[in-house]
C-alpha positions in Angstrom: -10.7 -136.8 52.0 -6.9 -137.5 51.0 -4.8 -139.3 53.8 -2.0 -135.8 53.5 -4.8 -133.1 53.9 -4.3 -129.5 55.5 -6.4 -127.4 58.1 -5.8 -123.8 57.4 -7.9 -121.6 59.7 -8.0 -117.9 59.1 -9.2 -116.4 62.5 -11.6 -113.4 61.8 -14.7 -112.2 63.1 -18.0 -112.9 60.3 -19.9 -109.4 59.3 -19.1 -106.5 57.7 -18.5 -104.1 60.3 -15.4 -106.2 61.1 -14.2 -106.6 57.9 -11.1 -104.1 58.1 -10.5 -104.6 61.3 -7.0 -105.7 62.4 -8.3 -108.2 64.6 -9.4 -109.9 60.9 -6.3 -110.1 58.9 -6.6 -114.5 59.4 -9.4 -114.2 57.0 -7.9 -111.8 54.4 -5.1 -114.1 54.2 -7.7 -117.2 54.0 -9.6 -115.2 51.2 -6.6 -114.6 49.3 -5.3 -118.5 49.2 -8.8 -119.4 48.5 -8.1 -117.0 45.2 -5.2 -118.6 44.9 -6.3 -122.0 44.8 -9.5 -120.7 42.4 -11.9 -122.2 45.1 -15.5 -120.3 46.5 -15.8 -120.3 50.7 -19.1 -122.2 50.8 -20.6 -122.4 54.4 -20.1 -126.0 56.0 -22.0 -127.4 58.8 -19.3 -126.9 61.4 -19.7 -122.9 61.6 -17.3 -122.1 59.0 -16.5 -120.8 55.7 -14.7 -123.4 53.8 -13.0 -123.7 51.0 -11.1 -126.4 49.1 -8.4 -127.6 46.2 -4.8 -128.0 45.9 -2.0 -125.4 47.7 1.7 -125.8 47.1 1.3 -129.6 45.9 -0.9 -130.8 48.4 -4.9 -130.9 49.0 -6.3 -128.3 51.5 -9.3 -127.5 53.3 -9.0 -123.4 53.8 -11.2 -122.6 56.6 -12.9 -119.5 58.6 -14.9 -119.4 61.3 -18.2 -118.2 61.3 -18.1 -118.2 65.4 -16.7 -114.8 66.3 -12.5 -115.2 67.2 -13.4 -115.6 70.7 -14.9 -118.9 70.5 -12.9 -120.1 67.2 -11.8 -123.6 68.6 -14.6 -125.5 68.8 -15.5 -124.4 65.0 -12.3 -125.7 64.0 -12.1 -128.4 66.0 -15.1 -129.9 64.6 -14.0 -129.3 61.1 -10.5 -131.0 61.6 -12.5 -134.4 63.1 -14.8 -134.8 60.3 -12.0 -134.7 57.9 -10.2 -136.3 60.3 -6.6 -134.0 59.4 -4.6 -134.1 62.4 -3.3 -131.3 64.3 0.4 -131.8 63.1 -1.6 -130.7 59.3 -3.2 -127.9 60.9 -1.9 -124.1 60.3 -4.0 -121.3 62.3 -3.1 -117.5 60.7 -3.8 -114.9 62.7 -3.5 -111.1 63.9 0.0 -110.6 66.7 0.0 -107.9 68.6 3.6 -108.0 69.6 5.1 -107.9 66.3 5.5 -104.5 64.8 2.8 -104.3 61.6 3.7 -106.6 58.4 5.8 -108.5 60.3 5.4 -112.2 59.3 6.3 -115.2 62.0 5.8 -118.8 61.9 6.3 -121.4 64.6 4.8 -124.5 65.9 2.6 -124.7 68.8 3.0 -122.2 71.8 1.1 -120.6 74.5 -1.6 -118.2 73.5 -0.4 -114.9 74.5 -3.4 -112.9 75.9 -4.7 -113.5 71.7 -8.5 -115.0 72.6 -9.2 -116.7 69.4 -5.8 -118.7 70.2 -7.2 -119.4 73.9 -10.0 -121.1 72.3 -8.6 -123.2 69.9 -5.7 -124.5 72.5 -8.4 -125.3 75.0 -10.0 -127.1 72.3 -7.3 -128.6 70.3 -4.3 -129.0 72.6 -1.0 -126.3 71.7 0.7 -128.2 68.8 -0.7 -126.4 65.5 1.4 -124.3 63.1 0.8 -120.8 63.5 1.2 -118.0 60.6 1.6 -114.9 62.6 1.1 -111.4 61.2 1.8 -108.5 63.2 -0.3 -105.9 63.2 1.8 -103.6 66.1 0.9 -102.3 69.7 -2.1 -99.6 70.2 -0.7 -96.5 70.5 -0.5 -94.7 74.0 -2.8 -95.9 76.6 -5.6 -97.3 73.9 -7.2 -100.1 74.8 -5.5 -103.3 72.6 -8.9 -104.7 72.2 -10.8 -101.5 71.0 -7.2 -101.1 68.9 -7.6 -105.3 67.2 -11.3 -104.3 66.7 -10.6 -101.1 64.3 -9.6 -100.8 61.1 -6.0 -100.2 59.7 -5.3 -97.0 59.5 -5.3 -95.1 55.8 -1.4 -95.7 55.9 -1.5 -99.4 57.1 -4.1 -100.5 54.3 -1.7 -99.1 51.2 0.4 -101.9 52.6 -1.8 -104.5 53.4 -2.2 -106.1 49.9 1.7 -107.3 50.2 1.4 -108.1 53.4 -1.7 -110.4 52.9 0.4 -111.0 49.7 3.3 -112.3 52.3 1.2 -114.2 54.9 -0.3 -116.4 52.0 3.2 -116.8 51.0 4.5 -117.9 54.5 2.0 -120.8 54.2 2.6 -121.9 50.7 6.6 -122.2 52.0 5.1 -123.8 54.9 3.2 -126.7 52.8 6.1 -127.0 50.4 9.2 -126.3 51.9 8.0 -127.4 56.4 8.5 -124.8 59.2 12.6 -124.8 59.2 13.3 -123.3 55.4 9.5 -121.5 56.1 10.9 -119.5 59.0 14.5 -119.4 56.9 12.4 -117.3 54.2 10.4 -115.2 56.2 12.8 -114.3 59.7 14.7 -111.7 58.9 18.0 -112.9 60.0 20.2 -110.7 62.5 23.0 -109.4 61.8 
């Protein structure tokens, strides 16, 4: 494999009871650059989907997990060793609870916020990855945040899911191309 090689992992849960789901929207951003680089996810003997080609310039190895979010590191872990890409070329996308819904953050490493698929891969890969962070809002009321990320987006939510998927697969084009500064320049709203 080339010596400038990227990780992405999409975090999702595998089957097709999950396939809405919020908790899932890692993978839907996965499928989508996997589109966009014209490549197939074929399984790989690591517990993942992968797929792989060129994004933004450089060769990439898209990946998702075939080991439920929970236990995500490992899966990804493994992958990243055998094509020996280091974790400063690995970006993890996933679901973010506390972002309001569409909202689109990137940063580099971090602690894992209560989010279980990040537990796994930190205890597995140590904190310094890039993460693609897509909001997907707070449960409304007293409803459980894990029966919330394990339902699907709401008739509403999915009319504006193909931009936002649309956007997340942007944020880690800009990442590839452009690094995290003018990434985060792009896709932070600024204050004002």
């Amino acid at each position: 494999m080339p010596d400038d090689q990227w990780l992405i992992a999409g975090l999702g849960n595998p089957g097709q009871q999950y396939a809405g789901n919020r908790h899932n929207v890692g993978f839907l951003v996965a499928d989508l650059l996997a589109e966009r680089i014209g490549a197939r996810f074929k399984r790989d003997r690591a517990r993942v989907q992968a797929a792989s080609g060129r994004l933004a310039g450089v060769p990439v190895l898209i990946v998702k997990p075939m080991s439920y979010m929970n236990a995500s590191g490992p899966a990804v872990a493994a992958v990243g060793r055998f094509y020996k890409v280091p974790l400063a070329r690995t970006v993890v996308v996933h679901d973010e609870l506390d972002l309001p819904f569409g909202t689109i953050r990137l940063k580099l490493g971090g602690g894992d916020n209560g989010h279980n698929g990040l537990r796994s891969l930190t205890g597995t890969l140590g904190p310094d990855y890039y993460r693609v962070r897509i909001g997907v809002g707070r449960p409304p009321g007293r409803r459980d945040p894990a029966d919330f990320l394990l339902s699907d987006f709401s008739t509403a939510e999915r009319k504006e899911l193909p931009l936002i998927i649309e956007r997340g697969a942007d944020a880690v084009e800009a990442l590839l191309e452009r690094g995290l500064a003018a990434a985060q320049n792009e896709f932070h709203p600024t204050s004002r």
